[in-house]
N, C-alpha and C positions, 0 to 999 in steps of 0.2 A: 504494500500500500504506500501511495507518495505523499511526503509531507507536504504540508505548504511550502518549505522553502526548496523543495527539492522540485516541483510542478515548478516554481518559478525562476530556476537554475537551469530547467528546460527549457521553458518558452524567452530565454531571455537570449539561448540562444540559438535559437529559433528567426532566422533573416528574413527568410518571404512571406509575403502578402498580408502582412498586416497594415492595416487602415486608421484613420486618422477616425475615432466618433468622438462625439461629447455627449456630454452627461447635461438635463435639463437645466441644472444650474452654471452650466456652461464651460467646467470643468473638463479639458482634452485628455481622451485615453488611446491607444493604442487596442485594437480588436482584431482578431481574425475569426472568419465566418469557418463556421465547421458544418453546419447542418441548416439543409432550410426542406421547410413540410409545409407541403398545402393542407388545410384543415377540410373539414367536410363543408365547410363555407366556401371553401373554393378559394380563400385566401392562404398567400404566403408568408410565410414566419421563418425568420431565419434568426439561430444562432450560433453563439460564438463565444472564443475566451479572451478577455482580457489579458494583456501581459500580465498582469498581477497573477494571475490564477485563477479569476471568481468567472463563472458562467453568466454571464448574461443574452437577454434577447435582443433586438433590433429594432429602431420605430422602423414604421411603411417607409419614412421620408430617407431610408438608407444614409442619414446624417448623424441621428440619435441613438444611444442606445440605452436601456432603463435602467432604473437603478440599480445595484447591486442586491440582490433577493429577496427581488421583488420574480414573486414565483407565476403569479397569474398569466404572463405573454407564453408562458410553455405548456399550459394546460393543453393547447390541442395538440401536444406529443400523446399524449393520453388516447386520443382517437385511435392510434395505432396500437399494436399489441405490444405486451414488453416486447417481447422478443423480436419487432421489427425494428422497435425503436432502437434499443442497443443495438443492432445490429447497423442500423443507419448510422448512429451515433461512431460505432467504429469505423466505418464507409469513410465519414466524412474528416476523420482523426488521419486517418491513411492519405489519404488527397490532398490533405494540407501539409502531408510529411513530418507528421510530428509522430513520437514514440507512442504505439499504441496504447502504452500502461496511461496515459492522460484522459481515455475516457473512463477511468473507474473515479476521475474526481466529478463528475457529472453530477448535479443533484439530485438524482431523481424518487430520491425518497423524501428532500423537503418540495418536492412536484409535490406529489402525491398526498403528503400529510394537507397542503394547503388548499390541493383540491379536496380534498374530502372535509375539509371544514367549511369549506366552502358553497356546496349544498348544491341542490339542482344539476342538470345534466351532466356538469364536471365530476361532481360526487359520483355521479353513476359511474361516468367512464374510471375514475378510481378506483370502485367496488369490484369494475371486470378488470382492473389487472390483481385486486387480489384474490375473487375465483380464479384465475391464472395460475396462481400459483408464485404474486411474488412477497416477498418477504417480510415478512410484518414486525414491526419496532416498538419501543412502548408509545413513541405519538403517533404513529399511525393506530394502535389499539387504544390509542386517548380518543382519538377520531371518529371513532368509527366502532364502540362498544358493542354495538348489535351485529353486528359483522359476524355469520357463525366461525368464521375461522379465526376470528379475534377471538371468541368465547372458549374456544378451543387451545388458542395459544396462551391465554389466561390461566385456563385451566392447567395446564401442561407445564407452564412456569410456576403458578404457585403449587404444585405438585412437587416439583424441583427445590424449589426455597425450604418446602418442608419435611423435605425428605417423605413423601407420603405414597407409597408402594401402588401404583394404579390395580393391581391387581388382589390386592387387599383391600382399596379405602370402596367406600361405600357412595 
C-alpha cells in the first residue's frame, strides 16, 4: 500500500500531461486526467490526480477542478459495476504511464460511504455494488444499517470482539 509521500514521490516525477486547473477560489494546481465516464445522462465526467496525490473531479468548463473531497462529481462511477470501474480506473493509470500501484489510492470507499448517505438513486446504485460483493467498512455499515450484509458483517464482527463461537451462540 502507498503512503502519501511515497504516491507523491511518484507523481512528482511523473513529466507528461499534466494541466494547469484551478480551484474555485482561484488557487492553480497541476492535474492529470486518468478517467473520464459518461453517466446514464449521457454526460461526461472526467477524473484525475492532482500532483499532490488527492483524486479529484473536473468542472464541464475543463478549466476547474472541485475541491479536494468533495465526493458527489464521482457518484456516476457508481453507475458502473465495481469491477468495470476498477478496471477502467487501471485502463486509465496505464495511458497516463504512471505505476499501476496508484490506483489503489483511488477513493472509492469515501464514493461510496457519501453516496449512500446520501439517499435516492445514488444510494441505490451504492446498495448494488455492495450486493456485488464489495467490501464493507465500519462507515459504510454506519451508512447503510439495514443493509442485510451490513447486519451480517455486524454480526460476524461482534462475534469476533467477543470471542462468541457461531456454532454455539444462540
Amino acid at each position: 500500500m502507498l503512503t502519501p509521500n511515497s504516491v507523491k514521490s511518484i507523481l512528482a516525477s511523473h513529466t507528461a500531461g499534466w494541466c494547469e486547473r484551478r480551484f474555485d477560489d482561484g488557487r492553480a494546481c497541476l492535474w492529470l486526467k486518468v478517467l473520464e465516464v459518461r453517466s446514464k445522462a449521457l454526460t461526461e465526467h472526467s477524473y484525475g490526480i492532482l500532483r499532490s496525490g488527492e483524486w479529484v473531479a473536473e468542472f464541464a468548463d475543463r478549466l476547474r477542478v472541485m475541491p479536494i473531497a468533495h465526493y458527489v462529481p464521482f457518484f456516476p462511477l457508481l453507475e458502473l459495476s465495481h469491477e468495470l470501474a476498477v478496471n477502467e480506473l487501471k485502463q486509465g493509470v496505464v495511458q497516463v504511464n504512471l505505476p499501476l500501484v496508484v490506483y489503489t489510492t483511488f477513493p472509492f470507499d469515501s464514493i461510496l460511504e457519501s453516496a449512500l448517505r446520501h439517499g435516492g438513486y445514488w444510494e441505490e446504485c451504492g446498495r448494488a455494488w455492495l450486493d456485488s460483493g464489495y467490501p464493507i467498512n465500519g462507515a459504510i455499515a454506519d451508512a447503510v444499517p439495514d443493509h442485510p450484509f451490513v447486519q451480517r458483517w455486524n454480526m460476524n464482527r461482534f462475534r469476533s470482539v467477543y470471542l462468541i463461537d457461531p456454532a454455539t451462540s444462540e
